[in-house]
C-alpha positions, 0 to 999 in steps of 0.5 A, spaced: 870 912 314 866 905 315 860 904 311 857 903 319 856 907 324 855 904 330 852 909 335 851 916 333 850 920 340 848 927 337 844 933 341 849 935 347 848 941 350 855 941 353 860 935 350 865 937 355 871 933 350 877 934 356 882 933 350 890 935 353 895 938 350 898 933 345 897 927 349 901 931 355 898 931 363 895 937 365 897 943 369 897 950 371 891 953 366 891 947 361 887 943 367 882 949 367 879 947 359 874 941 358 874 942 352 868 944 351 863 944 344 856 947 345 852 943 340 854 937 339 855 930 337 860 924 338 861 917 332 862 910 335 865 905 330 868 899 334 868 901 340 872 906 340 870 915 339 869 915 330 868 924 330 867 928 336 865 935 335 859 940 333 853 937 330 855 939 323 862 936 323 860 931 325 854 930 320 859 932 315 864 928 317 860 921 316 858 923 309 853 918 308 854 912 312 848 908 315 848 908 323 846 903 327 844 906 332 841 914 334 841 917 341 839 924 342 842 927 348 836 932 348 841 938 350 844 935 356 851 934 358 855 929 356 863 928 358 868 922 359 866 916 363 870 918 370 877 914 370 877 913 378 885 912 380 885 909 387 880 904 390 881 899 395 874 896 393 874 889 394 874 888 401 868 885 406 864 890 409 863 896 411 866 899 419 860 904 420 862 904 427 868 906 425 866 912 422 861 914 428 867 913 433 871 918 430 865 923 429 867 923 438 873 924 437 877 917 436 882 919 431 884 913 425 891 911 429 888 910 435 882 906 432 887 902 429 891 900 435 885 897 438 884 892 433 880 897 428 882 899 422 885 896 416 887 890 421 880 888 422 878 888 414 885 884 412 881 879 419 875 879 415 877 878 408 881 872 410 876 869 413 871 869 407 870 866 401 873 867 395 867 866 390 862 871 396 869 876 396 868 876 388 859 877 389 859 883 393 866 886 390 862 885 383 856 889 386 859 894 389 862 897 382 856 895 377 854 901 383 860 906 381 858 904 374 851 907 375 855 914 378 859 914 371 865 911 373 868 907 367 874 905 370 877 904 376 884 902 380 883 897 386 888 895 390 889 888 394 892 889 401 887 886 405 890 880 405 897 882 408 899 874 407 901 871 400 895 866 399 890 872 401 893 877 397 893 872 391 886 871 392 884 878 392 889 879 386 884 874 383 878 878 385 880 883 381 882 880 375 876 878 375 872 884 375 875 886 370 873 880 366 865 879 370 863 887 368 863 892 364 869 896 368 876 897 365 879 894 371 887 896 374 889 891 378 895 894 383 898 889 388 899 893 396 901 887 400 904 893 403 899 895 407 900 894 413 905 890 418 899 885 420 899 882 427 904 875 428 910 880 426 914 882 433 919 885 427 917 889 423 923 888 418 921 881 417 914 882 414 918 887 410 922 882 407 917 877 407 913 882 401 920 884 397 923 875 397 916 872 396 910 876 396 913 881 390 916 875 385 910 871 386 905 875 384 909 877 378 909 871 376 903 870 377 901 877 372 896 879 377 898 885 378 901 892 373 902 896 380 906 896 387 904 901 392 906 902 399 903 905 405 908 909 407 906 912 414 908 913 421 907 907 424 906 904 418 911 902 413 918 909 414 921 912 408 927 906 407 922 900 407 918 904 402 923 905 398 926 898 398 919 895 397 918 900 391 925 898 389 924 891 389 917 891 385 921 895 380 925 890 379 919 886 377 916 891 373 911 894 376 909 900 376 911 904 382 905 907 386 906 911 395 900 913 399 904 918 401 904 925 407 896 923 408 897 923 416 904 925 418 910 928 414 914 923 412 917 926 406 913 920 401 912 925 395 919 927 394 921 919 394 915 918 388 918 924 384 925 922 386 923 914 383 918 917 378 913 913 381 906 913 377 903 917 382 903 920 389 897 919 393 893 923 398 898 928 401 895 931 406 900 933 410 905 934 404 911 939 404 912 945 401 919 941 397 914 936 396 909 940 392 915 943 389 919 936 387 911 934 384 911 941 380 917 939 376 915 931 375 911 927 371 908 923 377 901 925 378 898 928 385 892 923 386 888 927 391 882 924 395 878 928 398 872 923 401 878 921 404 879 927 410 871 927 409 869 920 411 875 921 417 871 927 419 877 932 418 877 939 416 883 938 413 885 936 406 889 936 401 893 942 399 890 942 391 891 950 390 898 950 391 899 944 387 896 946 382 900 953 382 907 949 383 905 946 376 903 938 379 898 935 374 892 934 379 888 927 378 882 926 383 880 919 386 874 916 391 879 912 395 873 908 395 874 903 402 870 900 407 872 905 413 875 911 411 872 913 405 865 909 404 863 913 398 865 910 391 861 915 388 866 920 383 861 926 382 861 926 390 869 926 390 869 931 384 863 936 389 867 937 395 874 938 391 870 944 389 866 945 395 873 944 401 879 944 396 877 950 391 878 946 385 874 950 379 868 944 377 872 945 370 879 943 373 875 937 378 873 933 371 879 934 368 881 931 374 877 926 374 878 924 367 883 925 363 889 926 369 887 920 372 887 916 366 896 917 366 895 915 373 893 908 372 897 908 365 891 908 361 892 915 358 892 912 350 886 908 351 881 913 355 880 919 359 878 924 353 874 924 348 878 924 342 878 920 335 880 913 337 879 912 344 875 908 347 868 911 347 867 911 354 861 917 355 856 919 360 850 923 359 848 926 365 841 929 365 844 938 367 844 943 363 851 945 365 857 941 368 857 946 374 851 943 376 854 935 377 858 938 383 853 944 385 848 941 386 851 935 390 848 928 393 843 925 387 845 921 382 845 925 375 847 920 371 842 918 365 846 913 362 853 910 361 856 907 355 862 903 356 866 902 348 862 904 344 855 901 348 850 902 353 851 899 359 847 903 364 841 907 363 836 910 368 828 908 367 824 912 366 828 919 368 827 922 361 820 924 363 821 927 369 827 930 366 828 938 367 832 938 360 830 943 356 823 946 360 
């Protein structure tokens, strides 16, 4: 035990601990415990989480060592900070009248073939500035922090040509350095086909012979992912393109079955990619072949609620088949504007029938093998990172019940305080 503790946070009403199952993903009934202790505290010494559990333990834990710094939780709820798998938030601007179109009735393919769409980001992101990319980029997660989220995965494929995608790339490497935020950087040149390509098939040998080895050599990039989708990229070039960026060891990642059936999640189990993400329209194989993986099922609901569907994915039976079940925002500038995760978390429950219980774990501790961070984060447990949030609740049920604030009363990112709201303590209801 060090002479000094960092930061004691003591006086959690709820510490929602999240911790899994010797270090294994979460399925079936293991995705429905928090891991929750009543009364409790949590040390911090060198970022990282000292002694978490009841006031007592842990005050007998540090016997008599100094603390630096005391934050009294006031019975609130406190939990990891949110681990969000899959974004696409460094872009230019936000396609509002997109999302209007398609409230009459314009589906996301027909925008797309009118010039709309990923199309029309990638034209605009091309045309920016690096430094103003970087400016409105850094903002925009400063916001997610402020909701919680502590880490997050941002993918390129705004670019669709080398020299745009490494600048994205760079964007990203330097969120990760510029802000408080763990950053995971995941090259998606697979995107789209742009425009300029009368063959497709020479795109797809542009992003496997030039695009893949030059960001590997440029080490920009710890994932791969293809948007394997009618119209988009087929399972065989999907599978090429992952296979290529294998070879240059990336980790493996499919946008898979999100607007049609193509079969994407039975390629991620078959390859062992890191994730399989949306699965709107997965089949009944895929959800089998995802139940006996260790790939993870990353499940976005804002998406289909930002497209205005009524359709999602099919979280109960996933988790039944024995998937481990991960959440994300898929925070873009069209199809998914939100970047906030308590929201994610509230209509997964709301529309996908996930228990508040199973939604946090989701949201946290699985989306952390996601991203391959599961050592580091995701749970509060001796040696991790200490990342926490203290959400001004009394019970963890209410972060997704009681949808559309932000709760958040302060974040902590390794161990310190890296956001706080002003002020809201004295118009808190905690404890009346």
């Amino acid at each position: 035990m060090p002479e000094v503790i960092d930061l004691l946070l003591r006086g959690a009403g709820q510490l929602l601990t999240c911790r899994g199952p010797s270090g294994e993903l979460k399925r079936g009934e293991g995705l429905s415990d928090p891991g929750l202790v009543r009364g409790a505290s949590i040390a911090v010494a060198d970022g990282k989480v000292l002694a978490a559990g009841t006031d007592g333990e842990v005050s007998d834990a540090l016997g008599g060592a100094s603390i630096a710094r005391e934050i009294d939780a006031g019975g609130r709820v406190v939990l990891p900070g949110w681990v969000d798998p899959h974004t696409h938030a460094v872009f230019s601007r936000y396609r509002a009248d997109e999302y209007e179109a398609r409230i009459r009735g314009d589906s996301y393919l027909e925008i797309e073939r009118r010039g709309g769409g990923i199309k029309r980001t990638v034209r605009e992101v091309r045309e920016m500035d690096e430094e103003k990319l970087f400016e409105i980029s850094r903002r925009r997660l400063l916001r997610m922090l402020e909701h919680g989220t502590t880490t997050v995965e941002i993918k390129s494929g705004y670019g669709l040509d080398l020299e745009t995608e490494l600048k994205m790339l760079r964007v990203i490497a330097r969120l990760g350095d510029e802000t408080p935020l763990d950053v995971v950087p995941t090259f998606m040149g697979a995107h789209q086909k742009p425009p300029g390509y009368a063959d497709g098939a020479v795109y797809v040998k542009a992003v496997i012979d030039e695009m893949i080895p030059a960001v590997a050599k440029a080490g920009l990039a710890r994932f791969i992912d293809v948007f394997c989708e009618e119209g988009v990229f087929d399972l065989g070039e999907t599978r090429a393109i992952l296979e290529a960026g294998r070879k240059h060891r990336f980790g493996l990642k499919i946008h898979a079955d999100e607007i049609t059936y193509l079969g994407g999640a039975e390629l991620a189990a078959e390859l062992g990619a890191i994730s399989a993400e949306h699965l709107i329209r997965i089949s009944k194989e895929g959800i089998r072949r995802l139940g006996n993986s260790d790939t993870v099922a990353v499940l976005l609901p804002g998406t289909s609620f930002g497209l205005a569907s009524r359709t999602f994915a099919p979280a109960r039976e996933l988790i039944d088949a024995g998937a481990a079940v991960a959440l994300a925002t898929d925070f873009n500038p069209g199809s998914a504007p939100s970047s906030s995760m308590p929201l994610t978390i509230s209509i997964a429950c709301s529309q996908m029938r996930m228990t508040p219980a199973e939604a946090v774990n989701a949201a946290t501790y699985n989306a952390a093998f996601a991203i391959g961070m599961n050592r580091e984060l995701g749970s509060i447990e001796i040696g991790k990172k200490a990342d926490i949030i203290v959400y001004d609740v009394e019970d963890y049920r209410e972060l997704p019940s009681r949808a559309g604030l932000n709760h958040a009363l302060m974040v902590i990112k390794k161990g310190k305080v890296v956001w706080e709201r002003e002020g809201s303590r004295v118009r808190s209801e905690v404890g009346l």
